[in-house]
Every structure is written in C-alpha cells, then in structure tokens.
PDB file of N, H, CA, C and O in Angstrom:
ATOM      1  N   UNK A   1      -8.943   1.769   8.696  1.00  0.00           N
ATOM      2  CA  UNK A   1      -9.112   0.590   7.890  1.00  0.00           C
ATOM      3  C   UNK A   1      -8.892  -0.677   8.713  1.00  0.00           C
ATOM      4  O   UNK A   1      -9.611  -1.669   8.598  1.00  0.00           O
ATOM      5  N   UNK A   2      -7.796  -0.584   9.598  1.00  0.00           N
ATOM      6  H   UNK A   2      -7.212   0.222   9.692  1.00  0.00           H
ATOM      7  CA  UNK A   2      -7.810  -1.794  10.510  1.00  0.00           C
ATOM      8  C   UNK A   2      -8.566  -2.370  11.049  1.00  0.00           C
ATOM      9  O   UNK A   2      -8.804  -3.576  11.109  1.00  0.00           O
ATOM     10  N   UNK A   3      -9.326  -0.875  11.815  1.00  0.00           N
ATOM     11  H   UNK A   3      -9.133   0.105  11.766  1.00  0.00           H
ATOM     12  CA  UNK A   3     -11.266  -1.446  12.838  1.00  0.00           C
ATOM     13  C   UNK A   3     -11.859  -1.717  12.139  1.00  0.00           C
ATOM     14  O   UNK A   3     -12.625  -2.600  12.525  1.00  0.00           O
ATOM     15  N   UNK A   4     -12.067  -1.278  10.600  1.00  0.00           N
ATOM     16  H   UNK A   4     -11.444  -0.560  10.285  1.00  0.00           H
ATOM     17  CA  UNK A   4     -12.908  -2.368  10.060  1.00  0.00           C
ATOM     18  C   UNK A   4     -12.787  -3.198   9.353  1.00  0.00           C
ATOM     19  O   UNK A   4     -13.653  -3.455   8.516  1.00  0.00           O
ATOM     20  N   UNK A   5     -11.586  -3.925   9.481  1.00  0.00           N
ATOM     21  H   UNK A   5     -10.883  -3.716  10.161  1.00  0.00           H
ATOM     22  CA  UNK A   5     -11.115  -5.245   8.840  1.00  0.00           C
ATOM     23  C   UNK A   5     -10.463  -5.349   7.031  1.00  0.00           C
ATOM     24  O   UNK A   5     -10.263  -6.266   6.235  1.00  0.00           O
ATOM     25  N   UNK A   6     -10.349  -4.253   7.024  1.00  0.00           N
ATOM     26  H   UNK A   6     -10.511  -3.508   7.671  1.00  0.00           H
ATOM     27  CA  UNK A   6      -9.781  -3.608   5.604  1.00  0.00           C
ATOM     28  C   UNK A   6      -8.415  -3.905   5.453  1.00  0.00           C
ATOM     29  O   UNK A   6      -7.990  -4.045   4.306  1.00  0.00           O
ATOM     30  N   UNK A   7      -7.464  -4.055   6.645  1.00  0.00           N
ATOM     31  H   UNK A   7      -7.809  -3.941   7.577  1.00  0.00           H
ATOM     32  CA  UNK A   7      -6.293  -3.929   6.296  1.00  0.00           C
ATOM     33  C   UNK A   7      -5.393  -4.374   7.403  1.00  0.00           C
ATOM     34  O   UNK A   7      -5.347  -3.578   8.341  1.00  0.00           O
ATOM     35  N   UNK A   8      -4.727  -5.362   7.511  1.00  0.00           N
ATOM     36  H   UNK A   8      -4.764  -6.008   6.749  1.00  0.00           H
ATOM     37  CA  UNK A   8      -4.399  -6.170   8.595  1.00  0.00           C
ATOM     38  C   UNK A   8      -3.969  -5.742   9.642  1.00  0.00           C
ATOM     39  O   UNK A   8      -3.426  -4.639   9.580  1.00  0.00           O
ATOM     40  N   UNK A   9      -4.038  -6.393  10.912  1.00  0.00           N
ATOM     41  H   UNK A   9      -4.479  -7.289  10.962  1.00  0.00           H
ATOM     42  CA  UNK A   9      -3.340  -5.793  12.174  1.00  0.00           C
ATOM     43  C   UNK A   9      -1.936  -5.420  12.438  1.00  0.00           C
ATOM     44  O   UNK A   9      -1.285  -6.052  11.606  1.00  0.00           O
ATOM     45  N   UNK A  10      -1.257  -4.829  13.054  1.00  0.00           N
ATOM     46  H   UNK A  10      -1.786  -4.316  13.730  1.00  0.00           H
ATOM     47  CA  UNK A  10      -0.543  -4.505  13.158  1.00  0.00           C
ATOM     48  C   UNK A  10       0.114  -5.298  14.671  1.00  0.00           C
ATOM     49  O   UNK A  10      -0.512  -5.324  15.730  1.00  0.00           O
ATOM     50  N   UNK A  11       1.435  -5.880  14.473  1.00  0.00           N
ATOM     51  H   UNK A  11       1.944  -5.859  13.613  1.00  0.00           H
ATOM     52  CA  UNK A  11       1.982  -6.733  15.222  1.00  0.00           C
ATOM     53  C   UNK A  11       3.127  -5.722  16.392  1.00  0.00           C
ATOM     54  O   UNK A  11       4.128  -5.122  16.002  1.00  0.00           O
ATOM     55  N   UNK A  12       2.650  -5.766  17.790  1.00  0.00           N
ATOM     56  H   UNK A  12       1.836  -6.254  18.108  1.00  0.00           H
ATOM     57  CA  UNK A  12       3.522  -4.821  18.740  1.00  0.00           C
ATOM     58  C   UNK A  12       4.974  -5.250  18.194  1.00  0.00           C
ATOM     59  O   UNK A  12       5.107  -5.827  17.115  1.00  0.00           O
ATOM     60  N   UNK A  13       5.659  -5.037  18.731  1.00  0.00           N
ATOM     61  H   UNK A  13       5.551  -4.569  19.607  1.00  0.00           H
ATOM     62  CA  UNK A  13       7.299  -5.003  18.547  1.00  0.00           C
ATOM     63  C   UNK A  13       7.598  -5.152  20.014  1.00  0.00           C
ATOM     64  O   UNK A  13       8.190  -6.076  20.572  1.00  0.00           O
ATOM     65  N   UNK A  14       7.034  -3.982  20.564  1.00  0.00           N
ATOM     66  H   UNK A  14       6.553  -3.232  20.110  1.00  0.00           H
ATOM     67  CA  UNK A  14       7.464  -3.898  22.076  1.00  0.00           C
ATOM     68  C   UNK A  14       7.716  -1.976  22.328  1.00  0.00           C
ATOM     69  O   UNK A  14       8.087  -1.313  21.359  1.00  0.00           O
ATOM     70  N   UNK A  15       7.554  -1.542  23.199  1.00  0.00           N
ATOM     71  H   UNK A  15       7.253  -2.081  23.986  1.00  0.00           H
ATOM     72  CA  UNK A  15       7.187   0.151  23.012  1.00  0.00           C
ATOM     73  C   UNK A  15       6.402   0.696  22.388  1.00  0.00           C
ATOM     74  O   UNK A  15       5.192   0.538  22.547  1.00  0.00           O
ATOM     75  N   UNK A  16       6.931   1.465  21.530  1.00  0.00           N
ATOM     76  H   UNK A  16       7.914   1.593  21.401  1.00  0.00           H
ATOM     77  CA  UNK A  16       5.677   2.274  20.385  1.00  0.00           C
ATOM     78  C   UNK A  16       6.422   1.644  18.888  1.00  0.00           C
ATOM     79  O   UNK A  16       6.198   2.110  17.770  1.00  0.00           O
ATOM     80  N   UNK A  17       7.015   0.897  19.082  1.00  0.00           N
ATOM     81  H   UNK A  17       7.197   0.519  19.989  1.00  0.00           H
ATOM     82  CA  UNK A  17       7.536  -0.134  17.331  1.00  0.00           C
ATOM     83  C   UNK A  17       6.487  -1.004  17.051  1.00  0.00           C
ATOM     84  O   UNK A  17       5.733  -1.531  17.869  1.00  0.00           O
ATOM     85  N   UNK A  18       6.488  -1.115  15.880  1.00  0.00           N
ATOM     86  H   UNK A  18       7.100  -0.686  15.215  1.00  0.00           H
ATOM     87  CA  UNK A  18       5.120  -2.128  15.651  1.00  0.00           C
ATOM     88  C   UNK A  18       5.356  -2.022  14.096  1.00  0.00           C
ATOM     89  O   UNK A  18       6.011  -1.200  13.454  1.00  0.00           O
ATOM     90  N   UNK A  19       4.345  -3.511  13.546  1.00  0.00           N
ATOM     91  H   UNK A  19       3.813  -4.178  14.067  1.00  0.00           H
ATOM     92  CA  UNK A  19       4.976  -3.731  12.008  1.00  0.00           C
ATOM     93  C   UNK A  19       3.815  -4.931  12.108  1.00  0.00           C
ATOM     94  O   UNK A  19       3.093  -5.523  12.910  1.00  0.00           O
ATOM     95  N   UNK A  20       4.178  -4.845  10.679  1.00  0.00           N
ATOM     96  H   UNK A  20       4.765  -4.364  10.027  1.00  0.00           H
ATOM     97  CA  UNK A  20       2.562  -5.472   9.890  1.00  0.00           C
ATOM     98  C   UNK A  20       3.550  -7.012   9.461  1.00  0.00           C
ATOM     99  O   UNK A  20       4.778  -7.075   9.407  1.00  0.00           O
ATOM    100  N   UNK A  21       2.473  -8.239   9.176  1.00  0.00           N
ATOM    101  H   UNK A  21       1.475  -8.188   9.219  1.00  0.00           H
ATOM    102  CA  UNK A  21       3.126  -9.334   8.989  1.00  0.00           C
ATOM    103  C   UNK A  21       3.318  -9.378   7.290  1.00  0.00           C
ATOM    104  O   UNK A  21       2.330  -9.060   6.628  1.00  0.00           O
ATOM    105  N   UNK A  22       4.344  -9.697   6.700  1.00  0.00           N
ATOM    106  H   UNK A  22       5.147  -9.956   7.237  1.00  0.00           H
ATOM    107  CA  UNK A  22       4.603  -8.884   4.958  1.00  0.00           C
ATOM    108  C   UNK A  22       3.612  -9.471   4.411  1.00  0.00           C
ATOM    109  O   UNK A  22       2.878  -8.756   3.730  1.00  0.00           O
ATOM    110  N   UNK A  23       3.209 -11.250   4.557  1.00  0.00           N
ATOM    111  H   UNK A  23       3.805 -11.831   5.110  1.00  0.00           H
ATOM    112  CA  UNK A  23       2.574 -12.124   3.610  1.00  0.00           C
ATOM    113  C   UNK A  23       1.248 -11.346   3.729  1.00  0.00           C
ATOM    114  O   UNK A  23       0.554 -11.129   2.736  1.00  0.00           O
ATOM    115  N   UNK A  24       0.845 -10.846   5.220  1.00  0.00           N
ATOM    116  H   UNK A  24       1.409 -11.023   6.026  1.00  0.00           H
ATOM    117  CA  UNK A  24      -0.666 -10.430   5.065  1.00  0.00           C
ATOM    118  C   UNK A  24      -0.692  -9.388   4.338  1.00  0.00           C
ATOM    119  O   UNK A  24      -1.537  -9.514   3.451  1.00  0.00           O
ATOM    120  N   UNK A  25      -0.102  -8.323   4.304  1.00  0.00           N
ATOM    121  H   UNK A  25       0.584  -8.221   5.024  1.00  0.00           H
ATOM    122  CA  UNK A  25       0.002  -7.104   3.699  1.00  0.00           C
ATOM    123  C   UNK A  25      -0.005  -7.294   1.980  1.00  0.00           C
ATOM    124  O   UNK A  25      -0.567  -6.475   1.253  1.00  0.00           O
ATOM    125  N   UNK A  26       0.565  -8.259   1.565  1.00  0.00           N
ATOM    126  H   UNK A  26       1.022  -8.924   2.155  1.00  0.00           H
ATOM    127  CA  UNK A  26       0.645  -8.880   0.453  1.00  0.00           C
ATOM    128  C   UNK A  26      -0.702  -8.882  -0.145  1.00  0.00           C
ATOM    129  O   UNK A  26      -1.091  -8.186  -1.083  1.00  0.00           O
ATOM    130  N   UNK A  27      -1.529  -9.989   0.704  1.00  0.00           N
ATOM    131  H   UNK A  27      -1.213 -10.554   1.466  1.00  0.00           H
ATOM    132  CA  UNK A  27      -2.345 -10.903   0.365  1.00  0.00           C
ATOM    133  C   UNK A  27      -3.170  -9.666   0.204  1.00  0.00           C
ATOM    134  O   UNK A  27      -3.621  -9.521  -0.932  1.00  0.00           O
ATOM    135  N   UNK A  28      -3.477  -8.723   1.094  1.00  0.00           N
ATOM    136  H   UNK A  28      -3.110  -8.841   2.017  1.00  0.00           H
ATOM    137  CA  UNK A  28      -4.032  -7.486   0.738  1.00  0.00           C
ATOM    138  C   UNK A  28      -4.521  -6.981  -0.227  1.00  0.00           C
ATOM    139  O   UNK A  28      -5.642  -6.910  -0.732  1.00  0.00           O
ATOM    140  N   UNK A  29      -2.803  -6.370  -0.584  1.00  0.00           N
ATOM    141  H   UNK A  29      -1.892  -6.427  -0.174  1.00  0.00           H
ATOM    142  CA  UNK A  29      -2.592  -6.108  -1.706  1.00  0.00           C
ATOM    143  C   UNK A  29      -3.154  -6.448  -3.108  1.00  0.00           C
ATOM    144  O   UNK A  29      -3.615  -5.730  -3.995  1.00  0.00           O
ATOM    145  N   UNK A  30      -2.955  -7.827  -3.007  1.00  0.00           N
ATOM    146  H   UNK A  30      -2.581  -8.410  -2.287  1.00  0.00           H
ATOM    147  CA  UNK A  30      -3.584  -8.462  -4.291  1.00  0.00           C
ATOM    148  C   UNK A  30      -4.932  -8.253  -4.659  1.00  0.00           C
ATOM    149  O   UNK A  30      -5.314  -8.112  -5.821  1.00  0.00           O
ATOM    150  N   UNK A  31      -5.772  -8.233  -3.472  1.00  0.00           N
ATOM    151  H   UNK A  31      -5.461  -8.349  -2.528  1.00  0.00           H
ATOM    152  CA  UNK A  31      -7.394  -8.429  -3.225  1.00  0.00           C
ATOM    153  C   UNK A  31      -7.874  -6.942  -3.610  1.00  0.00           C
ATOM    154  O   UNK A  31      -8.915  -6.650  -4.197  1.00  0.00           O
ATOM    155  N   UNK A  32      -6.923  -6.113  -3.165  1.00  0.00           N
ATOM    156  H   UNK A  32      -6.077  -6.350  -2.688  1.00  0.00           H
ATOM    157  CA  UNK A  32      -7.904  -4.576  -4.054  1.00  0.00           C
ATOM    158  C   UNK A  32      -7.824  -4.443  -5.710  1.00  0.00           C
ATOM    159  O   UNK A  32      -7.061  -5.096  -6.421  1.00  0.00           O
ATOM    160  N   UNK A  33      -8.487  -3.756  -6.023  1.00  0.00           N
ATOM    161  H   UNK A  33      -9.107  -3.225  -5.446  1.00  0.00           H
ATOM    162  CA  UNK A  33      -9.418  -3.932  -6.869  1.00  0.00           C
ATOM    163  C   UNK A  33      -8.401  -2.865  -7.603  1.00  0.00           C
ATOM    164  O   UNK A  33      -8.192  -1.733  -7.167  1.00  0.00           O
ATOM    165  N   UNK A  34      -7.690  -3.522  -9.017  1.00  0.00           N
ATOM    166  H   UNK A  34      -7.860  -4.442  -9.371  1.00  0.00           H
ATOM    167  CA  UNK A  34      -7.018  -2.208  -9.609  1.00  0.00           C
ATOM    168  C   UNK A  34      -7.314  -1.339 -10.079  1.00  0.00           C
ATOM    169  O   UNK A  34      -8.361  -1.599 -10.672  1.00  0.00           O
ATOM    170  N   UNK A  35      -6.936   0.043 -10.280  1.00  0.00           N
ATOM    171  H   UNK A  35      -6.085   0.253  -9.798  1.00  0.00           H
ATOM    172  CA  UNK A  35      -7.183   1.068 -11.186  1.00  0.00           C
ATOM    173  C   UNK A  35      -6.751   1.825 -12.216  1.00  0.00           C
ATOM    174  O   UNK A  35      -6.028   2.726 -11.793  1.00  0.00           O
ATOM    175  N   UNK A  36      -6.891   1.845 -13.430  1.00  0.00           N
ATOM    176  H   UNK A  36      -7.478   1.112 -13.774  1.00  0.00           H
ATOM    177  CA  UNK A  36      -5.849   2.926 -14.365  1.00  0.00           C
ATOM    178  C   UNK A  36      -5.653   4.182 -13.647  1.00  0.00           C
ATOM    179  O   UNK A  36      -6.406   4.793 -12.889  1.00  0.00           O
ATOM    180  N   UNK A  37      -4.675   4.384 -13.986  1.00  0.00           N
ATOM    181  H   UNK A  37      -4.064   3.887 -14.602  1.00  0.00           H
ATOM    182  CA  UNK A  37      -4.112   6.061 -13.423  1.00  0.00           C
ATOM    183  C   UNK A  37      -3.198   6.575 -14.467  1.00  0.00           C
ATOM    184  O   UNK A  37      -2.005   6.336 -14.652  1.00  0.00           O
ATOM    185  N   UNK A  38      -4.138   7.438 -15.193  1.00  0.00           N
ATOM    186  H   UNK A  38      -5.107   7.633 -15.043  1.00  0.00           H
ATOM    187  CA  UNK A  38      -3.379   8.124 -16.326  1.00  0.00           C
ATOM    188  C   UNK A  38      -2.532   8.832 -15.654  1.00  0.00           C
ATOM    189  O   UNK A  38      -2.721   9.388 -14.572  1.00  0.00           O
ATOM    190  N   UNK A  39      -1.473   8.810 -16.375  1.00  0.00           N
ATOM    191  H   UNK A  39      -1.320   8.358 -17.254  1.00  0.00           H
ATOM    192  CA  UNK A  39      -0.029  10.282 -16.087  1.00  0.00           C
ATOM    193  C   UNK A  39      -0.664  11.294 -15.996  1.00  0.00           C
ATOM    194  O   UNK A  39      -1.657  11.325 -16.722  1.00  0.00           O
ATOM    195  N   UNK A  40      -0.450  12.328 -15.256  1.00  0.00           N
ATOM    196  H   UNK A  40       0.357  12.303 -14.666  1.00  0.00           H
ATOM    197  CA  UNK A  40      -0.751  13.556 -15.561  1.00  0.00           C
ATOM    198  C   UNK A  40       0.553  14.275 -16.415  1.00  0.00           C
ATOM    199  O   UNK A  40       1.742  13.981 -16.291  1.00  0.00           O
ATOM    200  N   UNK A  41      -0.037  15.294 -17.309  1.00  0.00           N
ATOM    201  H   UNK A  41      -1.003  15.533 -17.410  1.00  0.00           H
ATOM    202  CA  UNK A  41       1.094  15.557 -18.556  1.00  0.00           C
ATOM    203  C   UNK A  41       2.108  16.270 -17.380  1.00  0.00           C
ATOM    204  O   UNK A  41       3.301  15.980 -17.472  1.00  0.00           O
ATOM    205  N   UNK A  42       1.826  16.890 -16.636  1.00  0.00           N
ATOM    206  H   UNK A  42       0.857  17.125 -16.561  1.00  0.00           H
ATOM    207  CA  UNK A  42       3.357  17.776 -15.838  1.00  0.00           C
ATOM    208  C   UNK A  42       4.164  16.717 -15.317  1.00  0.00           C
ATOM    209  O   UNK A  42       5.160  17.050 -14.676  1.00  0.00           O
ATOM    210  N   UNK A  43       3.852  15.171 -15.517  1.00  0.00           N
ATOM    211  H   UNK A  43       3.043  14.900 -16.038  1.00  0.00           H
ATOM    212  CA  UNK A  43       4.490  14.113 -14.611  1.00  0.00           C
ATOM    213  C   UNK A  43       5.170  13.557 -15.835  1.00  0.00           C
ATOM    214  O   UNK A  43       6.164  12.850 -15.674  1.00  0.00           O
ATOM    215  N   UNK A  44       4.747  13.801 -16.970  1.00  0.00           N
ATOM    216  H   UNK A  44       3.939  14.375 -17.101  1.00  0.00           H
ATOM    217  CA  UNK A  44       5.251  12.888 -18.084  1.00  0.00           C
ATOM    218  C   UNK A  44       7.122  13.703 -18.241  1.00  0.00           C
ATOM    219  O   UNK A  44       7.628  14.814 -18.080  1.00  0.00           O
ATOM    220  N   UNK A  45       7.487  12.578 -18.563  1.00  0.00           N
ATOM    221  H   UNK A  45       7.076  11.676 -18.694  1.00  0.00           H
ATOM    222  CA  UNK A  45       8.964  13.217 -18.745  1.00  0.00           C
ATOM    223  C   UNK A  45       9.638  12.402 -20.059  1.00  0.00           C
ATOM    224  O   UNK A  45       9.472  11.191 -20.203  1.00  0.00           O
ATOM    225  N   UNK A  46      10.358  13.160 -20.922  1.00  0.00           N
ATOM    226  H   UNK A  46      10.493  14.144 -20.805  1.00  0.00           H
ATOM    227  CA  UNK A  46      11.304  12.961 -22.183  1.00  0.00           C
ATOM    228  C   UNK A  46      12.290  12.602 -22.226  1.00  0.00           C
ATOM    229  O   UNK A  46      12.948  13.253 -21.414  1.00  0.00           O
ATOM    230  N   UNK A  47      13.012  11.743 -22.820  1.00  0.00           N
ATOM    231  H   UNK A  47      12.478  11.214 -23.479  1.00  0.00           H
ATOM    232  CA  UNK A  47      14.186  11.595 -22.636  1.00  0.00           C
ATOM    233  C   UNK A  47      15.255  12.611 -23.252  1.00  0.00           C
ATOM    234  O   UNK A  47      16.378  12.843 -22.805  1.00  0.00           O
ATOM    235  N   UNK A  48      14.617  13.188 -24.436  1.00  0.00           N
ATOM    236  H   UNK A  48      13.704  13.000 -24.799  1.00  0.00           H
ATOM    237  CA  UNK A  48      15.184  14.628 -25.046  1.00  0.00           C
ATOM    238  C   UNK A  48      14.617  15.715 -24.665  1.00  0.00           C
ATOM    239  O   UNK A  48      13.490  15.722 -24.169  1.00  0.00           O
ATOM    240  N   UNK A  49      15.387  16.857 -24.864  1.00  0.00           N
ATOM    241  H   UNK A  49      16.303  16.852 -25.266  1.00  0.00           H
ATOM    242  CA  UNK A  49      14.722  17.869 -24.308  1.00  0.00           C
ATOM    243  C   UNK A  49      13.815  18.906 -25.319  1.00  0.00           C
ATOM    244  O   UNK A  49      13.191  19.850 -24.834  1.00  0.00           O
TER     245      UNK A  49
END
C-alpha cells in the first residue's frame, strides 16, 4: 500500500526501527471509506448467561 501511495511512509528511526508520522496515519484513516460489519453471532456476547 505504501508503493502505491495508499498509506503513508514510514519514517527510519535509525536501524531496523521505523514508525509512521500519527497525524498522517490519522488523516488516512479518516479518508477510507466506512463499512458496516455485522457481529458474527459466535462473537455476540450476554451479559446473563
């Protein structure tokens, strides 16, 4: 997703550490496109038994 501009770069640290900048990751975030996602019933949980 990065090579093709989907999802922001990733900032070295220094070695093999590395981290994304939060606001971009954010801004991201916002821009995809939401989706419903029904529960699946084995996920649903009761508060009684």
């Amino acid at each position: 997703m990065v090579n093709e501009g989907k999802f922001p770069r990733q900032v070295s640290l220094g070695g093999r550490a590395v981290a994304w900048v939060r606001s971009e990751v954010l801004t991201w975030g916002k821009a995809r496109p939401r989706t419903s996602q029904a529960c699946s019933p084995s996920l649903k949980y009761s508060a009684s038994p």
